[in-house]
C-alpha positions as CSV (number, residue, x, y, z in Angstrom):
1,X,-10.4,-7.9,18.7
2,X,-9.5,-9.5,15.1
3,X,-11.4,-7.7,12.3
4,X,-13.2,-9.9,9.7
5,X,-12.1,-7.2,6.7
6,X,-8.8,-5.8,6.2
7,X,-8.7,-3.7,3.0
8,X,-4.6,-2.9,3.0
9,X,-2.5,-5.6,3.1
10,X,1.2,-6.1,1.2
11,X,2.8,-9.7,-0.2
12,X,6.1,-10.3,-1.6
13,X,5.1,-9.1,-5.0
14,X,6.3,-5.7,-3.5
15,X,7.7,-5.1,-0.3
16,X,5.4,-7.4,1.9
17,X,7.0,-10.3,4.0
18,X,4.3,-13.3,2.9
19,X,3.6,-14.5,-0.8
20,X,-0.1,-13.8,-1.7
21,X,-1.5,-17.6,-1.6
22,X,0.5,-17.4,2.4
23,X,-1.3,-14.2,3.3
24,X,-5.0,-15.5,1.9
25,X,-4.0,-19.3,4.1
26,X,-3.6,-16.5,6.9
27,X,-6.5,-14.8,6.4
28,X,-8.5,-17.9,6.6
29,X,-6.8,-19.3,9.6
30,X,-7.9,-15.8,11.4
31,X,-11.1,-16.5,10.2
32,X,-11.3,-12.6,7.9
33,X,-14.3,-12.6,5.3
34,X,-12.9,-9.8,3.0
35,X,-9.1,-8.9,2.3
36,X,-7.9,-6.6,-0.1
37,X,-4.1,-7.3,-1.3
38,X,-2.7,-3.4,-2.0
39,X,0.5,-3.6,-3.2
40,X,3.0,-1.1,-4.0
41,X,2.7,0.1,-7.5
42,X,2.1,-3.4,-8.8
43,X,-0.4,-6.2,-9.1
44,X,1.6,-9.0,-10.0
45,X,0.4,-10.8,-7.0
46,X,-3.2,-10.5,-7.1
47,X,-3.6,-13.5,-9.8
48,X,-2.2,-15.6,-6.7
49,X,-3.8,-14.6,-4.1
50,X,-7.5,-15.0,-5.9
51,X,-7.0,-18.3,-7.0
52,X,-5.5,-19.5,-3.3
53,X,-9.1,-17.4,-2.1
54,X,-11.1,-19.7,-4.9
55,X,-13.9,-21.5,-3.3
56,X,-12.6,-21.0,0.1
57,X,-15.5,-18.0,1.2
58,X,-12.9,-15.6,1.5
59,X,-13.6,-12.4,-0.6
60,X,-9.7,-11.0,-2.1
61,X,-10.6,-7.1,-3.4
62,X,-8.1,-6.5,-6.3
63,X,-6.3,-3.5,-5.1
64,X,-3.0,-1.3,-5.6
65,X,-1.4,1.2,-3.2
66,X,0.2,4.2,-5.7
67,X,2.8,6.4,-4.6
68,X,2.0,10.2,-5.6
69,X,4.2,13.1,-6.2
70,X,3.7,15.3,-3.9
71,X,6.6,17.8,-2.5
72,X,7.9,17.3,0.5
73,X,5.3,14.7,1.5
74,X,4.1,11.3,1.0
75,X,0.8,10.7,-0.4
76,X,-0.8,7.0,-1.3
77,X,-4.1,6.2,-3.1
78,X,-5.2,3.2,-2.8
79,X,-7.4,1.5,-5.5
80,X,-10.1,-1.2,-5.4
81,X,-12.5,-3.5,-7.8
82,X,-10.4,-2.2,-11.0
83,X,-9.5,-4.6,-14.2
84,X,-6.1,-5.6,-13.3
85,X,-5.4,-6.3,-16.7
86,X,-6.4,-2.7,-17.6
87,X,-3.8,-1.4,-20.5
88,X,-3.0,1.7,-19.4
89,X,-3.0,0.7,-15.5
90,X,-0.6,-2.1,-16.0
91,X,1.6,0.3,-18.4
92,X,1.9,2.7,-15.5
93,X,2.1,0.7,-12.7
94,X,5.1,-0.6,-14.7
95,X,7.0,2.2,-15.3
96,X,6.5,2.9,-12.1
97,X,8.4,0.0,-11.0
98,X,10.9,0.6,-13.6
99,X,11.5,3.7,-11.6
100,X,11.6,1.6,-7.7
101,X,15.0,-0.3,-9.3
102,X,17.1,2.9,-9.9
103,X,15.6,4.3,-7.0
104,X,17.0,1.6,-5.3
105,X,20.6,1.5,-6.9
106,X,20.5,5.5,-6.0
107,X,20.2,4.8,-2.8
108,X,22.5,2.3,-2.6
109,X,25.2,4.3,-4.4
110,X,24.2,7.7,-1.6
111,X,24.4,4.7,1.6
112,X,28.1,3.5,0.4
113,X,29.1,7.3,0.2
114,X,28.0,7.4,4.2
115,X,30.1,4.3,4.9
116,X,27.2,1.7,4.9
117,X,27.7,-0.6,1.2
118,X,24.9,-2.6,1.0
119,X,25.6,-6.0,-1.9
120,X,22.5,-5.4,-4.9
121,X,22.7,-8.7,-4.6
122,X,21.3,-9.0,-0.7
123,X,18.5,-6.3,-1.4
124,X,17.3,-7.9,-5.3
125,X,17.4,-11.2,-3.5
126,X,15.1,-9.9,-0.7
127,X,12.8,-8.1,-3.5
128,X,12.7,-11.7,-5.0
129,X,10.4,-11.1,-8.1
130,X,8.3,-8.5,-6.8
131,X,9.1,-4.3,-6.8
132,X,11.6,-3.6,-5.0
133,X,11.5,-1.3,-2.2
134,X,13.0,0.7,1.0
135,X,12.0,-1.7,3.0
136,X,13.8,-4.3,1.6
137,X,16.9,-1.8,1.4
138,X,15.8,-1.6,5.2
139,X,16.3,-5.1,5.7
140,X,19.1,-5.5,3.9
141,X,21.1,-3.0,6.6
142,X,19.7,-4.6,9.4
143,X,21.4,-7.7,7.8
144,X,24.7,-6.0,7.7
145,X,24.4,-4.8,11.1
146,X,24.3,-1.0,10.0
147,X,21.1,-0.1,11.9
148,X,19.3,-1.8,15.1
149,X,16.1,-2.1,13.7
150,X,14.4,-1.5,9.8
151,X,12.9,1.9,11.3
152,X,16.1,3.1,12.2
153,X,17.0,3.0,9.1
154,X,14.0,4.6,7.9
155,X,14.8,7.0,10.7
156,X,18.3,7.8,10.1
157,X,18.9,7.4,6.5
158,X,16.2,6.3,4.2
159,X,13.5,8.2,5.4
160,X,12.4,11.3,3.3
161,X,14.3,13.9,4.5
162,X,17.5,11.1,5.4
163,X,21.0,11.5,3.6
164,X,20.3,8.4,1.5
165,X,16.8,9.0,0.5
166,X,16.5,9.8,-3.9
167,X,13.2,10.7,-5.3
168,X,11.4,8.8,-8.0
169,X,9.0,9.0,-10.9
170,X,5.6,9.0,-9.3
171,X,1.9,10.0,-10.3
172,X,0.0,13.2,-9.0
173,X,-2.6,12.6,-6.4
174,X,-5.2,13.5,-9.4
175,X,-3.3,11.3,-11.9
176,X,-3.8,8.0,-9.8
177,X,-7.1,8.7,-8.8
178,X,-7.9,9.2,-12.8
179,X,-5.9,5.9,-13.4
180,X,-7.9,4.1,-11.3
181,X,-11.3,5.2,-12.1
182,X,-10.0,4.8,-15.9
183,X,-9.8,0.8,-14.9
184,X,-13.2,0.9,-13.1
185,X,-11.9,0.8,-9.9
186,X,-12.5,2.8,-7.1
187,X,-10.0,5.5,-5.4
188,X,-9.4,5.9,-1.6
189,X,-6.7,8.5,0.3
190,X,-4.5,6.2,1.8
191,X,-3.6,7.1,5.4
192,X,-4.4,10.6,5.2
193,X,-4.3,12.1,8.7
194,X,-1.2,14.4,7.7
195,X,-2.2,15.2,3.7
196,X,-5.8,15.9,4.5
197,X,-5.1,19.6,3.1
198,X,-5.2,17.7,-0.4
199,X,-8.6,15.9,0.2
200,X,-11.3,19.1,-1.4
201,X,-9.0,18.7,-4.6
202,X,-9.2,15.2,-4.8
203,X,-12.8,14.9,-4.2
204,X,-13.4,17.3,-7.0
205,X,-11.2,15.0,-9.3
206,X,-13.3,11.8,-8.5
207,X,-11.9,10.5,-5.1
208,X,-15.1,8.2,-3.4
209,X,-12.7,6.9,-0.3
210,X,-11.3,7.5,2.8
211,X,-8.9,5.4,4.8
212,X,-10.4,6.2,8.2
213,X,-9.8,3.1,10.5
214,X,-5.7,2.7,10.2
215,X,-2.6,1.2,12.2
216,X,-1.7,3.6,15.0
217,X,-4.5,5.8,14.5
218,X,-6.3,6.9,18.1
219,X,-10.0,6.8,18.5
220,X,-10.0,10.9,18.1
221,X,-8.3,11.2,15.3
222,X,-10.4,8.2,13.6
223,X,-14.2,9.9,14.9
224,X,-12.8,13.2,13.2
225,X,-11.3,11.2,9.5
226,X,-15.1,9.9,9.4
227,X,-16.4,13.5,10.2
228,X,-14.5,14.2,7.0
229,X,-15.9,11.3,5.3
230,X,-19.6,12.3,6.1
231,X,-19.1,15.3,5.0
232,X,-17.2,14.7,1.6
233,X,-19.9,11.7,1.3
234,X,-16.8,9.3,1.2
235,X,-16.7,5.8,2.1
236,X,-14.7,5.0,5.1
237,X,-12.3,2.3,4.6
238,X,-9.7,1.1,6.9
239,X,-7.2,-1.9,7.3
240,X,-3.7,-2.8,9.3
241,X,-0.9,-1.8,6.3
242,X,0.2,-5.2,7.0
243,X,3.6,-6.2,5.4
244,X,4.7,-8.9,8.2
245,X,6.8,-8.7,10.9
246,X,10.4,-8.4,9.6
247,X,9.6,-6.1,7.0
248,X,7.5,-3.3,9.9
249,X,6.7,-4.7,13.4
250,X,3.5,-3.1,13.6
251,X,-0.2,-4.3,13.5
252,X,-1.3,-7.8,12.9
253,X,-3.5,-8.4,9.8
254,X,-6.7,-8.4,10.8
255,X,-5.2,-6.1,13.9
256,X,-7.8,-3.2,13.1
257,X,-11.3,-2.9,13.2
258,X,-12.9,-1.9,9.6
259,X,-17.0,-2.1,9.5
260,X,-18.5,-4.7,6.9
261,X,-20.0,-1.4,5.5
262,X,-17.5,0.0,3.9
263,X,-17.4,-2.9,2.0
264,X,-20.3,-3.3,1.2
265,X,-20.8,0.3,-0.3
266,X,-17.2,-0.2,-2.1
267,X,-18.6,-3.4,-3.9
268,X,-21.7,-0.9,-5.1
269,X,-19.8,2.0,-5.9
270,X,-17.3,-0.7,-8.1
271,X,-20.6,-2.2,-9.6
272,X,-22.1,1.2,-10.5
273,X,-18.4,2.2,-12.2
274,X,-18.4,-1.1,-14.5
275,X,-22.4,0.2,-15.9
């Protein structure tokens, strides 16, 4: 069953597969009401993808996914409904990218120590103008025949705890929630089945989402997130982390089911933020 709302999607303007007018032409030809375009640290493509959406029915959510820093762990917050042309968002979403390139170069310098040289070249031209990312670092080893698949290489050697992983500049949990809600947006814990020990603390800083309906998650684990959700009075949001199918191989867009609710109560939760 193809959901009509998918609230977590990715384009080329960070490490997604399809530009943002060819996800919205995608999200009409599955026949979605309501998409929200999250990508990585950036939103560079969301001018794209609401004009491709303009007068076509479709509803495109200006969102962001932001990478926290956390130890040890990874931690996302998504954001929705906020000024993309916010000061102070697009001046930290920037850095933030700023940070992604000599991420990138890091790694490539650790993965031609191991015996695997990847060409800037390959990966910046797989980036194209959007922020670049270990996916496209990913890609560009499958390319070069280093690795089998993009999660092997995840797996083996980009992952967080692989020989070629560097850390970066990122925000605290509390930080990007602030950051959003400073835009007039509206924060959500992005996949948060193994960080929920940060949710009580996030709450308390302003958090007003949780990402209960999610790509590999079982029907157990999703009745329990909206347990949580009750009782943190959180809105349950949900979508497929779609980035396309040589970036991950994973859900479909569209490929999980998110209620028309959450939607609707994001929409009046953005409303009541902007008076």
């Amino acid at each position: 069953m193809i959901s009509r709302v998918d609230l977590h999607l990715h384009t080329t303007a960070s490490d997604g597969q399809f530009s943002p007018s060819e996800l919205v032409a995608m999200a009409l030809e599955r026949d979605l009401l309501v998409i929200a375009i999250t990508d990585h640290d950036t939103t560079m493509g969301l001018a794209e993808a609401l004009e491709a959406a303009r007068g076509t029915g479709l509803e495109v959510i200006p969102g962001v996914e932001i990478s926290c820093d956390v130890p040890h762990e990874e931690v996302h917050l998504l954001g929705y409904y906020f000024d993309h042309h916010h000061p102070a968002l697009r001046g930290k979403l920037r850095a933030m990218r700023d940070a992604r390139l000599r991420r990138a170069k890091g790694m490539l310098v650790k993965l031609a120590a191991l015996g695997f040289p990847l060409p800037w070249e390959m990966v910046a031209e797989l980036a194209g103008d959007g922020s670049v990312g270990r996916p496209h670092i990913a890609q560009s080893m499958l390319k070069m025949g280093y690795v089998a698949s993009t999660g092997e290489a995840f797996d083996l050697y980009i992952g967080r705890n692989g020989p070629a992983y560097v850390e970066r500049y990122k925000l605290s949990p509390s930080e990007a929630v602030s950051l959003v809600k400073e835009a007039r947006g509206v924060p959500v814990l992005a996949h948060p089945l193994k960080v929920m020990h940060f949710l009580p603390s996030l709450v308390e800083a302003g958090l007003v989402g949780l990402e209960v309906y999610y790509n590999g998650y079982s029907a157990e684990e999703i009745r329990g997130l909206a347990a949580l959700a009750r009782k943190f009075d959180l809105v349950p949001t949900g979508g497929s982390d779609f980035h396309g199918p040589d970036v991950l191989d994973t859900v479909e867009m569209g490929g999980v089911w998110v209620p028309m609710e959450s939607v609707e109560r994001l929409r009046a939760l953005a409303k009541k933020m902007r008076t």
